[in-house]
C-alpha positions, 0 to 999 in steps of 0.5 A: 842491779841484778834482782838477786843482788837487789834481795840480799840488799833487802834482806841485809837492810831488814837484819840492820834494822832488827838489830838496831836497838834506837827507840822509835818515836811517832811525832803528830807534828812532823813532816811526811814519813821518812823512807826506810831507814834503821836510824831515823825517826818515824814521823807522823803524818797528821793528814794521813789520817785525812786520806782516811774514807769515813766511816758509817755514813748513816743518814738518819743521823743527819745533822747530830749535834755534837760537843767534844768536851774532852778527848784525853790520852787517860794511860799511865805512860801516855808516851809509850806506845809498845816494842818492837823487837827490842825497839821501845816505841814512843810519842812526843806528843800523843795528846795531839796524835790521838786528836788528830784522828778523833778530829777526822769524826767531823768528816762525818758529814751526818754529825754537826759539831758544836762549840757549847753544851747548849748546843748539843745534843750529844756531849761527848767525853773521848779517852785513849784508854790503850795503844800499843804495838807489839811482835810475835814471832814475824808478826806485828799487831797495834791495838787501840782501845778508846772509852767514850761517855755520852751526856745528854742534857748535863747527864751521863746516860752511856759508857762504851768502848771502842777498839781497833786492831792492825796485823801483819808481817813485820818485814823489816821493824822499821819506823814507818812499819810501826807508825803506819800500824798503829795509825790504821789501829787508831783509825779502826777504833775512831771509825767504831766510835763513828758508828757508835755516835751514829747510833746515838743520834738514830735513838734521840 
């Protein structure tokens, strides 16, 4: 296939795929990702998240006791995860996207995680607060907010915010264009909460 005749095909394939109209669906317990395509589902890959490098590494907080006592998708339609172009963006299950990557905290080998409140020295409650991707003009951008309340000792001593964000042209809005933003925006904002446990443990 000649190069010129390989670009119009791709720039017809990126007009079919804006035009369609098919809502895009982010599924946590779905196989690898699918190649681009205007018609098929976007599945989400849980060990992508895996694939992952961890974030702030900081060796006084060596060995933190940790609980997850809750990690809740708080937003009023958690199956909504935004539009693109025409193209409403949903999650079978965002429960489980949103544990997928919190669990990746535990490849934070400074940070031990425990099963009990009596175990821990930090207890922590994790919330999806917000999570949509959007498009302006040729440029898509995912942003991901996550609200987490620190406890110590049966009191809550702390409330923070953590966000992440993902940008960059959208070049043919398609399913895995979208999975893959609001994976590495969700990922941004867990490796922020990262670092913000970190911190906590440096001043127990």
């Amino acid at each position: 296939m000649s190069p010129s005749r390989a670009a119009a095909l791709t720039v017809l394939s990126g007009l079919l795929a804006a035009c369609t109209t098919k809502p895009i669906t982010v599924d946590p317990a779905s196989v690898p990702l699918l190649p681009h395509t205007s018609d098929a589902p976007v599945m989400l890959k849980p060990a992508a998240f895996a694939e992952q490098p961890s974030h702030a590494v900081i060796d006084a907080a060596a060995l933190c006791a940790i609980r997850l006592a809750d990690v809740r998708d708080v937003r009023p339609d958690p199956n909504d995860l935004g539009m693109m172009i025409g193209r409403a963006v949903h999650a079978s299950d965002s429960a489980a996207w949103f544990r997928n990557a919190i669990e990746t905290l535990k490849q934070d080998g400074h940070l031990r995680f425990v099963d009990t409140d009596a175990d821990a020295q930090l207890v922590l409650r994790v919330e999806l607060v917000k999570a949509y991707i959007l498009v302006q003009n040729t440029q898509k951008s995912s942003n991901v907010v996550i609200r987490v309340v620190y406890s110590k000792g049966g009191t809550e001593f702390d409330t923070q915010i953590a966000r992440g964000r993902d940008e960059g042209a959208n070049w043919i809005n398609g399913e895995d264009e979208a999975q893959g933003s609001l994976n590495r925006a969700l990922l941004a904002a867990v490796g922020e909460l990262d670092a913000n446990i970190s911190a906590h443990c440096r001043a127990l």
